[in-house]
mmCIF file as gemmi writes it, N, C-alpha and C atoms, coordinates in Angstrom:
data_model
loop_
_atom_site.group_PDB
_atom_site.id
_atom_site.type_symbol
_atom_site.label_atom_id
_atom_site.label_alt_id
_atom_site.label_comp_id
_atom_site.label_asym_id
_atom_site.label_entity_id
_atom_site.label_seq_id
_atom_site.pdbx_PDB_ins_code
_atom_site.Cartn_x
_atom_site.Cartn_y
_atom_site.Cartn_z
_atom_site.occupancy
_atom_site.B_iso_or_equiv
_atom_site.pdbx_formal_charge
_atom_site.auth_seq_id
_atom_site.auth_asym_id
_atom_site.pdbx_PDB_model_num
ATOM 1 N N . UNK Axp A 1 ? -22.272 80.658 134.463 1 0 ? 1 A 1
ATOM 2 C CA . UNK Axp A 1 ? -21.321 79.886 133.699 1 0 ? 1 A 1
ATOM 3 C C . UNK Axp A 1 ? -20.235 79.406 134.657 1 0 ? 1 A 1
ATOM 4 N N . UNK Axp A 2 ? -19.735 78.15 134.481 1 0 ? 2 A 1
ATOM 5 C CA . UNK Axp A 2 ? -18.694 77.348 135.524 1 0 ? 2 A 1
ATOM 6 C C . UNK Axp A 2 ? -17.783 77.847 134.7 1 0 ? 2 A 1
ATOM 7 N N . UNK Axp A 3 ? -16.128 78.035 135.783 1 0 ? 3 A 1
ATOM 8 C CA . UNK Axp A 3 ? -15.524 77.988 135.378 1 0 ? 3 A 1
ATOM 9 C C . UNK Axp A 3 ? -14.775 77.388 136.026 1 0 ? 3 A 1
ATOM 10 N N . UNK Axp A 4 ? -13.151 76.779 135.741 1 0 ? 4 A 1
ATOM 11 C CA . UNK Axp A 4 ? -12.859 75.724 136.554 1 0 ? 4 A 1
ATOM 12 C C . UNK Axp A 4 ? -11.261 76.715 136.658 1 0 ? 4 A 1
ATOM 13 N N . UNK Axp A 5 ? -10.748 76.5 137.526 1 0 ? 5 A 1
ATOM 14 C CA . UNK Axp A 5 ? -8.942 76.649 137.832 1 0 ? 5 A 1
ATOM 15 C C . UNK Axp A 5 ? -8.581 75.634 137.755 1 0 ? 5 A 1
ATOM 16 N N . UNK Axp A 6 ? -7.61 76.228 137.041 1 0 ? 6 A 1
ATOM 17 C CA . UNK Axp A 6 ? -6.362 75.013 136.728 1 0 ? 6 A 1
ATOM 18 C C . UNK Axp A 6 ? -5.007 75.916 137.009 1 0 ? 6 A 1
ATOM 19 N N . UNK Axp A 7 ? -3.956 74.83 136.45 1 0 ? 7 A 1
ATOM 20 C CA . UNK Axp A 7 ? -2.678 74.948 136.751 1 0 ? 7 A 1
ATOM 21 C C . UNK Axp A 7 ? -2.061 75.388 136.002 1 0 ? 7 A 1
ATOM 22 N N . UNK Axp A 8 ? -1.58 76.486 135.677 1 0 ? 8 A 1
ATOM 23 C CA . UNK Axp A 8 ? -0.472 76.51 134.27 1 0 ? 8 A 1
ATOM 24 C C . UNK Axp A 8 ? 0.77 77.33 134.506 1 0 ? 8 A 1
ATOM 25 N N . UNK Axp A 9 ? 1.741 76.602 134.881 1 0 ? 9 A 1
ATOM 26 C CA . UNK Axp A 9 ? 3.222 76.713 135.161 1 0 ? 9 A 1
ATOM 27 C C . UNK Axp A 9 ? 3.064 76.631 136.552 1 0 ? 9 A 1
ATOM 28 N N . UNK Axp A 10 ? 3.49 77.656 137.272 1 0 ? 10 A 1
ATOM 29 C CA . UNK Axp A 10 ? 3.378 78.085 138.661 1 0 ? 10 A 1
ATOM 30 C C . UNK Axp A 10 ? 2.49 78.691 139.052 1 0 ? 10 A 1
ATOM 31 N N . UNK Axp A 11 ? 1.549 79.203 138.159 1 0 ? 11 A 1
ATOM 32 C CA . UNK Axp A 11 ? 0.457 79.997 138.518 1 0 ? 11 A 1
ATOM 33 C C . UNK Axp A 11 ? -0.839 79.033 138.56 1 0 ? 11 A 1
ATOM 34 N N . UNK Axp A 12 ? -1.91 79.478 138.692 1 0 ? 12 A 1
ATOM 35 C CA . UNK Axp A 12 ? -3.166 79.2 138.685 1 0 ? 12 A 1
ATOM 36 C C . UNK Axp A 12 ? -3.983 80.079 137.25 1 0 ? 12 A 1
ATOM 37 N N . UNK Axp A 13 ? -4.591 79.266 136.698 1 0 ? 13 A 1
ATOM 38 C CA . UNK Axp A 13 ? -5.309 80.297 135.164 1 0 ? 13 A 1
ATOM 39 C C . UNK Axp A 13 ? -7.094 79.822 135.48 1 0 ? 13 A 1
ATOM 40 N N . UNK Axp A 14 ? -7.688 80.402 134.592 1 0 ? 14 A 1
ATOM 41 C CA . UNK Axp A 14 ? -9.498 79.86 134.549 1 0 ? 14 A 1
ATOM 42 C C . UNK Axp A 14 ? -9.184 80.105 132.988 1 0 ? 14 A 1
ATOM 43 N N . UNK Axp A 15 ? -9.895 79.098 132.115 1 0 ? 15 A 1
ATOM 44 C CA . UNK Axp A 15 ? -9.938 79.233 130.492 1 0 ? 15 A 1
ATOM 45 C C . UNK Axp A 15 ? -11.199 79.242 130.281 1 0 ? 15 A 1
ATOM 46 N N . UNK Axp A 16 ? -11.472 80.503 129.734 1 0 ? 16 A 1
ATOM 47 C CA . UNK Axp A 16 ? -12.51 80.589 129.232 1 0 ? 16 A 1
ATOM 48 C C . UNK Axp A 16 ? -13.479 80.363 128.086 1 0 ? 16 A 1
ATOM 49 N N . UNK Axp A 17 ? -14.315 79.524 128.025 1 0 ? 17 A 1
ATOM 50 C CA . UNK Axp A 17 ? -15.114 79.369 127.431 1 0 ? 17 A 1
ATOM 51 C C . UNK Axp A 17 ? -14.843 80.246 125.82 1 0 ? 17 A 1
ATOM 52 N N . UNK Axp A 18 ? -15.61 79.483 125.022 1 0 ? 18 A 1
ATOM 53 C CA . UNK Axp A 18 ? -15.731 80.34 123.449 1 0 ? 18 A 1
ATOM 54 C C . UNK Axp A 18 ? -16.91 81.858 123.176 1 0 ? 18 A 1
ATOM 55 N N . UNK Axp A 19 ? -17.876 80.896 124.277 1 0 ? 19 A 1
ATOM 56 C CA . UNK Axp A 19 ? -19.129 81.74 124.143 1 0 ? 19 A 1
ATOM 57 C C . UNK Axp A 19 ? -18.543 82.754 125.217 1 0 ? 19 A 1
ATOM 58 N N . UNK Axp A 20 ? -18.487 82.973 126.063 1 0 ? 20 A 1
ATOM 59 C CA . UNK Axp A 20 ? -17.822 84.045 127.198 1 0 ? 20 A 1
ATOM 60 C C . UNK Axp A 20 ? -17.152 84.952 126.419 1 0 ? 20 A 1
ATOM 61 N N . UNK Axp A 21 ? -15.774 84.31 125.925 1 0 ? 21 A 1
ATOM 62 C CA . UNK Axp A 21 ? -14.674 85.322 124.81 1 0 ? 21 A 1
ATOM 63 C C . UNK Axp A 21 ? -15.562 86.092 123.989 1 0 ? 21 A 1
ATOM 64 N N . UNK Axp A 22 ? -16.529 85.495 123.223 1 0 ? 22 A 1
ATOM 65 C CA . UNK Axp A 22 ? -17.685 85.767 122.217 1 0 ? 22 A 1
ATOM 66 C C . UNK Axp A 22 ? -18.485 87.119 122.639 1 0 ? 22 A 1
ATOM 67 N N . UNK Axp A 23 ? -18.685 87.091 123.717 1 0 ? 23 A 1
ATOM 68 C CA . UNK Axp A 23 ? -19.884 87.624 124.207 1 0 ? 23 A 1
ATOM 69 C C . UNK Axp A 23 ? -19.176 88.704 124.691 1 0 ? 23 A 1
ATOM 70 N N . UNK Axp A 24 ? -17.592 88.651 125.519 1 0 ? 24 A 1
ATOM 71 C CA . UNK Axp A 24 ? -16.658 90.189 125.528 1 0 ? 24 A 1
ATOM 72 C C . UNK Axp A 24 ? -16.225 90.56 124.424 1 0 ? 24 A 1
ATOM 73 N N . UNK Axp A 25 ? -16.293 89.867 123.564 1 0 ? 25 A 1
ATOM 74 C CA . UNK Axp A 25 ? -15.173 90.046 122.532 1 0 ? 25 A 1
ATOM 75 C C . UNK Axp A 25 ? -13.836 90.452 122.747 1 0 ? 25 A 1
ATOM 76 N N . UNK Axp A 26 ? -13.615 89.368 123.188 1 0 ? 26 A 1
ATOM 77 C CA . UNK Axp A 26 ? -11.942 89.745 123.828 1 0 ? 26 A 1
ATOM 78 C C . UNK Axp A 26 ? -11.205 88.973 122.23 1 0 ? 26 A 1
ATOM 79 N N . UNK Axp A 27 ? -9.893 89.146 122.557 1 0 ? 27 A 1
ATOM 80 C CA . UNK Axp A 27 ? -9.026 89.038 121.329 1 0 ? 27 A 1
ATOM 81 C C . UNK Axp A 27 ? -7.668 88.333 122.068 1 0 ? 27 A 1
ATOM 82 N N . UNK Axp A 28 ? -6.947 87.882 121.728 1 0 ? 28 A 1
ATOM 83 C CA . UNK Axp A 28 ? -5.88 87.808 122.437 1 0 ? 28 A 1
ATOM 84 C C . UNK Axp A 28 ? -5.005 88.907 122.523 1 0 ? 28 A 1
ATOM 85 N N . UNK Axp A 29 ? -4.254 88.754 123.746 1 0 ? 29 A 1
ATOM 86 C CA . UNK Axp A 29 ? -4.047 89.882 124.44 1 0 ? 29 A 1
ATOM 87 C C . UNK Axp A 29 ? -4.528 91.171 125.157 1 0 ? 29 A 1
ATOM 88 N N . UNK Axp A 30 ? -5.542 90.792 124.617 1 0 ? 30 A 1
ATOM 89 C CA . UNK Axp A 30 ? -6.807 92.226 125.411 1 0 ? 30 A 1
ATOM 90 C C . UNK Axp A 30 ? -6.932 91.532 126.955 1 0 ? 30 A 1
ATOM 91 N N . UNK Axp A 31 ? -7.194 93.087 127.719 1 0 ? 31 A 1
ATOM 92 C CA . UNK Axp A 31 ? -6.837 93.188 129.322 1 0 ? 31 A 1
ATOM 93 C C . UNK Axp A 31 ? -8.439 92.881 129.836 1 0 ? 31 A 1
ATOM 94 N N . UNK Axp A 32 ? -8.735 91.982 130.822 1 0 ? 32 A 1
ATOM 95 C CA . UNK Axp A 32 ? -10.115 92.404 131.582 1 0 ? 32 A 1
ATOM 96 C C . UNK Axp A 32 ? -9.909 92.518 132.824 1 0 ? 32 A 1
ATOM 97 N N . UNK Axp A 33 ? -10.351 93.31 133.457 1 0 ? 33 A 1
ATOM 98 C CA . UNK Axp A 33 ? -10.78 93.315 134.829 1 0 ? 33 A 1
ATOM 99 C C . UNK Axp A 33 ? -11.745 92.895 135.6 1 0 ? 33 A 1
ATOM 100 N N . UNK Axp A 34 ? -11.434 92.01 136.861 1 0 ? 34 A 1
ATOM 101 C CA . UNK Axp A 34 ? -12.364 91.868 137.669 1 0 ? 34 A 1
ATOM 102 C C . UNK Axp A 34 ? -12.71 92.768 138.795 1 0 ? 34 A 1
ATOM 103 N N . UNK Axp A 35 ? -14.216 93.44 139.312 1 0 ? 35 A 1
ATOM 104 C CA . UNK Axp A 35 ? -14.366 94.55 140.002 1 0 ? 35 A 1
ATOM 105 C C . UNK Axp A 35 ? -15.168 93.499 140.949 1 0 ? 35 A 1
ATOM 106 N N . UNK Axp A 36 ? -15.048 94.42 142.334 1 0 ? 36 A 1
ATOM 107 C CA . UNK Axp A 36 ? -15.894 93.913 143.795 1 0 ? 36 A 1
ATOM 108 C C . UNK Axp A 36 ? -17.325 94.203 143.308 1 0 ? 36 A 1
ATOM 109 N N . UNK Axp A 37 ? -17.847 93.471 143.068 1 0 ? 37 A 1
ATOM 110 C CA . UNK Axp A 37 ? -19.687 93.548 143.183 1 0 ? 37 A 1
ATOM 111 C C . UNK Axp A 37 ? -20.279 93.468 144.824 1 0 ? 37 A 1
ATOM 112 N N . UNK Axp A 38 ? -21.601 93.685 144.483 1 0 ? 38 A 1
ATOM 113 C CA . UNK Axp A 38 ? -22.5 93.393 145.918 1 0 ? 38 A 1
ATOM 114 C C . UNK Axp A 38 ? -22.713 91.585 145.838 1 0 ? 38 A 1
ATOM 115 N N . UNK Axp A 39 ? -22.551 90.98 145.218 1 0 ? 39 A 1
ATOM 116 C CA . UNK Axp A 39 ? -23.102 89.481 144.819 1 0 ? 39 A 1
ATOM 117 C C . UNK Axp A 39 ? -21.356 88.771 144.37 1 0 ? 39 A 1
ATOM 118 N N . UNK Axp A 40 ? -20.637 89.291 144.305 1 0 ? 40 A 1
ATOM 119 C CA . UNK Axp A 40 ? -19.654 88.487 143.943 1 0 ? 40 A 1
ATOM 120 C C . UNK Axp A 40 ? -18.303 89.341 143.375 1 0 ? 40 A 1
ATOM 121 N N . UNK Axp A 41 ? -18.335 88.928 142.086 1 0 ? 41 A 1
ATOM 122 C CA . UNK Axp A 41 ? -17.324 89.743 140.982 1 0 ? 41 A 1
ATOM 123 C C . UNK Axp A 41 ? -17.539 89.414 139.663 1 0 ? 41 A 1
ATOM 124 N N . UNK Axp A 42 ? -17.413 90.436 139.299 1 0 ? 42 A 1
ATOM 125 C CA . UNK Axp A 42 ? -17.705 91.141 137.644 1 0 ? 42 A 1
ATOM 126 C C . UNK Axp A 42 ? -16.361 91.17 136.893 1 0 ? 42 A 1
ATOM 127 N N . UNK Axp A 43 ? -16.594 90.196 135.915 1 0 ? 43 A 1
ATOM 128 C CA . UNK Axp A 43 ? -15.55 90.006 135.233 1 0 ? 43 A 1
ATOM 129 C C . UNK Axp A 43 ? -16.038 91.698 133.654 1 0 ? 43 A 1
ATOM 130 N N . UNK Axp A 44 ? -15.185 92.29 133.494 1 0 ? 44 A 1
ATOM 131 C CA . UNK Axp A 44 ? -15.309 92.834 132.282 1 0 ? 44 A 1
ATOM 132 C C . UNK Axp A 44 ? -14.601 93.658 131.444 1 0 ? 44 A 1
ATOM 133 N N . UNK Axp A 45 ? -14.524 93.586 129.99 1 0 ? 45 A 1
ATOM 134 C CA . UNK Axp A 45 ? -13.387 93.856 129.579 1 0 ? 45 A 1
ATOM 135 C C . UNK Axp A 45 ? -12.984 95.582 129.414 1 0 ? 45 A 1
ATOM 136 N N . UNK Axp A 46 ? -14.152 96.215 130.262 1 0 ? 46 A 1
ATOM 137 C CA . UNK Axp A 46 ? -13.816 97.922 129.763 1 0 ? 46 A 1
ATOM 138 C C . UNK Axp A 46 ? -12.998 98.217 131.649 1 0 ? 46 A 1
ATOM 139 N N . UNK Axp A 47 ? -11.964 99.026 131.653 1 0 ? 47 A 1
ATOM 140 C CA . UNK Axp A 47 ? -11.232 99.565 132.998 1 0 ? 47 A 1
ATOM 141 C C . UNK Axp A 47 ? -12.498 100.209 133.438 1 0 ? 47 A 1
ATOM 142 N N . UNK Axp A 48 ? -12.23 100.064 134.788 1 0 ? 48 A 1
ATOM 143 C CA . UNK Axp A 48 ? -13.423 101.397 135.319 1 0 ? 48 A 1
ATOM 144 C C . UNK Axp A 48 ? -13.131 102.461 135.975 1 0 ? 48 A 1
ATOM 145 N N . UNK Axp A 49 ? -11.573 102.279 136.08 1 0 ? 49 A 1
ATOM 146 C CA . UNK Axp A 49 ? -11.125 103.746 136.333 1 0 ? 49 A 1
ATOM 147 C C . UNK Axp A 49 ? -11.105 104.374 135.281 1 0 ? 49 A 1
ATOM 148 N N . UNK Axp A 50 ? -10.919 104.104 134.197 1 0 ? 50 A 1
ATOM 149 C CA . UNK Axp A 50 ? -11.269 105.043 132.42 1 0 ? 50 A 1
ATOM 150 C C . UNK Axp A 50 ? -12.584 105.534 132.865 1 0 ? 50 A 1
ATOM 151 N N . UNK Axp A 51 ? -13.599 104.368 132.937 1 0 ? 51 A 1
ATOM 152 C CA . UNK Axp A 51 ? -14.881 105.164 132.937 1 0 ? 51 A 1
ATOM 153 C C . UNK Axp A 51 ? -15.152 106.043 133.757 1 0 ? 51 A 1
ATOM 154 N N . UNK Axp A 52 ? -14.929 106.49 135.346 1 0 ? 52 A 1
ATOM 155 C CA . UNK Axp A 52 ? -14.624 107.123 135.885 1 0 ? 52 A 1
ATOM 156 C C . UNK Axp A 52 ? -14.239 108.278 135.788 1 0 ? 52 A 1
ATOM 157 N N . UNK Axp A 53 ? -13.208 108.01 135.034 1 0 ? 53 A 1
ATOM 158 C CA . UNK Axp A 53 ? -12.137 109.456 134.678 1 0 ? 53 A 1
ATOM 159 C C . UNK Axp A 53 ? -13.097 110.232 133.116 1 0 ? 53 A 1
ATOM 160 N N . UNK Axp A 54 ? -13.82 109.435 132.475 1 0 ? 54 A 1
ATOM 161 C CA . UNK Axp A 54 ? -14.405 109.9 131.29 1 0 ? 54 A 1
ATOM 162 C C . UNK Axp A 54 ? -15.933 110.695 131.916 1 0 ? 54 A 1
ATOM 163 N N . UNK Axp A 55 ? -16.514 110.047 132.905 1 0 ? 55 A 1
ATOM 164 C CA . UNK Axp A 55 ? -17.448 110.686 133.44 1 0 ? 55 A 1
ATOM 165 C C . UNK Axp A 55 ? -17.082 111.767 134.132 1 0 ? 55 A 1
ATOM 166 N N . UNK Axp A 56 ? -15.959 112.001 134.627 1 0 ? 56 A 1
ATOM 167 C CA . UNK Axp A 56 ? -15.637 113.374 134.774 1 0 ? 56 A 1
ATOM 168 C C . UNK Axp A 56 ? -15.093 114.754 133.895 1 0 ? 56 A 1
ATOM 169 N N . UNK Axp A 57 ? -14.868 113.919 132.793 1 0 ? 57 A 1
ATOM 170 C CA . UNK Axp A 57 ? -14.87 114.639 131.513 1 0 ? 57 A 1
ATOM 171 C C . UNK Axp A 57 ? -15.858 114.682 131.12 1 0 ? 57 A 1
ATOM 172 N N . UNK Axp A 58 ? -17.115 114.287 130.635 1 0 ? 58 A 1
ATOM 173 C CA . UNK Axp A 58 ? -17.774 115.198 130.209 1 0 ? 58 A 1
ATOM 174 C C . UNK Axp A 58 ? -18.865 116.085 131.002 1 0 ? 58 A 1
ATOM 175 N N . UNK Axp A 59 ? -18.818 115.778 132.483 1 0 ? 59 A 1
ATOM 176 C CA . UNK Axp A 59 ? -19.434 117.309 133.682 1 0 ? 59 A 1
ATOM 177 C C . UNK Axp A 59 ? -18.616 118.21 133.399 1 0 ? 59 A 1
ATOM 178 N N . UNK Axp A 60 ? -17.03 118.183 133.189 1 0 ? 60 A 1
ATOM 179 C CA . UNK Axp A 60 ? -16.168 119.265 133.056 1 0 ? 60 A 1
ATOM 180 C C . UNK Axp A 60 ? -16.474 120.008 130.9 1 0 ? 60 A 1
ATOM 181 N N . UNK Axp A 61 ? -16.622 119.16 130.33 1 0 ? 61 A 1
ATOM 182 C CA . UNK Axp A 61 ? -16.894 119.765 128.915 1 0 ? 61 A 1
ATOM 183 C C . UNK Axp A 61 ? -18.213 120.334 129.241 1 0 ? 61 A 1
ATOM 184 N N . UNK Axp A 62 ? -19.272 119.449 129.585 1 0 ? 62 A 1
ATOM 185 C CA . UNK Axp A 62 ? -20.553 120.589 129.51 1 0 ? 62 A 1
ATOM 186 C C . UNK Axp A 62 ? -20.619 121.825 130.547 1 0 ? 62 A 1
ATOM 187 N N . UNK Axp A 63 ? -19.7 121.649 131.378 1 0 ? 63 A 1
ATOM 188 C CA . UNK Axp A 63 ? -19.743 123.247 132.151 1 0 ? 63 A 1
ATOM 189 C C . UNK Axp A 63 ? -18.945 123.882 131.629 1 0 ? 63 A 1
ATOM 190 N N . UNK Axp A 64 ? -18.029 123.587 130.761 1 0 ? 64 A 1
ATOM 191 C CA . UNK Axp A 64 ? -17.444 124.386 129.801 1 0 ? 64 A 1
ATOM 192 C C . UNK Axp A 64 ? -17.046 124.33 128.812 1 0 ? 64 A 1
ATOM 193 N N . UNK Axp A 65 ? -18.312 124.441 128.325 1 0 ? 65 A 1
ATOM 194 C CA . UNK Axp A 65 ? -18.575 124.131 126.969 1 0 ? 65 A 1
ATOM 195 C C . UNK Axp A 65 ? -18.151 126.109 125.83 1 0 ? 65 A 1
ATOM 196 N N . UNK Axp A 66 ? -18.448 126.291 126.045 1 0 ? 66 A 1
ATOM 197 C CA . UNK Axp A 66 ? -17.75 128.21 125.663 1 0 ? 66 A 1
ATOM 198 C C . UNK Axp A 66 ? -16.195 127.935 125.588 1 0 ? 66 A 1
ATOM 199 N N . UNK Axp A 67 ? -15.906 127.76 126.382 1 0 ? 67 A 1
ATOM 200 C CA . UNK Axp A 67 ? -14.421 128.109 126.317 1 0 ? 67 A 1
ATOM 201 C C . UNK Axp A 67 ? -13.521 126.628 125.897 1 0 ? 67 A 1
ATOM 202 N N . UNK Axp A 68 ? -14.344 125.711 125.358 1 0 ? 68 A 1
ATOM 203 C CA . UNK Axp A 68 ? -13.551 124.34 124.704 1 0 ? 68 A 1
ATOM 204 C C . UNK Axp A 68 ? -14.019 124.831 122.976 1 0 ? 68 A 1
ATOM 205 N N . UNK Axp A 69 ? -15.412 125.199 122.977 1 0 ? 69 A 1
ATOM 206 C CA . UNK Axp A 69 ? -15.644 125.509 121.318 1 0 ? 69 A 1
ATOM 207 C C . UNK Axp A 69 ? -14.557 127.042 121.181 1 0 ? 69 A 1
ATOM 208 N N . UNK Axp A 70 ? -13.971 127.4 121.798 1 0 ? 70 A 1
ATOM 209 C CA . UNK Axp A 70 ? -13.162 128.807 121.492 1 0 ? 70 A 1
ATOM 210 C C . UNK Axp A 70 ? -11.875 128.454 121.387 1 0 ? 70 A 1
ATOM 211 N N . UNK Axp A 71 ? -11.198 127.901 121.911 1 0 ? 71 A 1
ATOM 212 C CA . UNK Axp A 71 ? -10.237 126.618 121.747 1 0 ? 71 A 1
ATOM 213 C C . UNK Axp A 71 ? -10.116 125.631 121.027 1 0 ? 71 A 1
ATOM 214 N N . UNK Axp A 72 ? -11.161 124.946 120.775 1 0 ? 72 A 1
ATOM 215 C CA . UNK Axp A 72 ? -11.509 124.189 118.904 1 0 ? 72 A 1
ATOM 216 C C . UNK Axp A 72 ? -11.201 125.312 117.538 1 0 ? 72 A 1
ATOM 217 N N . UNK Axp A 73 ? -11.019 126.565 117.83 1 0 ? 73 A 1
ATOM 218 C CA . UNK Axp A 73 ? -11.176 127.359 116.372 1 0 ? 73 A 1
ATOM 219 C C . UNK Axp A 73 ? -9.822 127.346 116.333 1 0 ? 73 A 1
């Protein structure tokens, strides 16, 4: 998908498409990030330091898994 830069104020913007918005389901005001790929950059709307930090939550819940259900009561 093309996207074009433009100008808006002092900055530089890219407007995105309907089908693009569509397809993240972005909303206004919702945040996306662009990440370093091997081929370019990846536009997308989930952080990947969250995901990151969530994949280390659950190696840490299933190795301790006993002492989080004992703490749930």
């Amino acid at each position: 998908m093309e996207l074009k830069v433009t100008k808006i104020g002092n900055s530089l913007g890219v407007v995105l498409p309907k089908e693009l918005i569509a397809s993240l389901k972005l909303e206004k005001g919702d945040i996306i990030w662009a990440t370093e790929a091997r081929s370019g950059y990846r536009i997308t709307p989930y952080d990947p330091v969250f995901g990151e930090q969530m994949t280390a939550a659950r190696k840490l819940m299933k190795k301790r898994r006993n002492a989080l259900r004992e703490l749930a009561k």
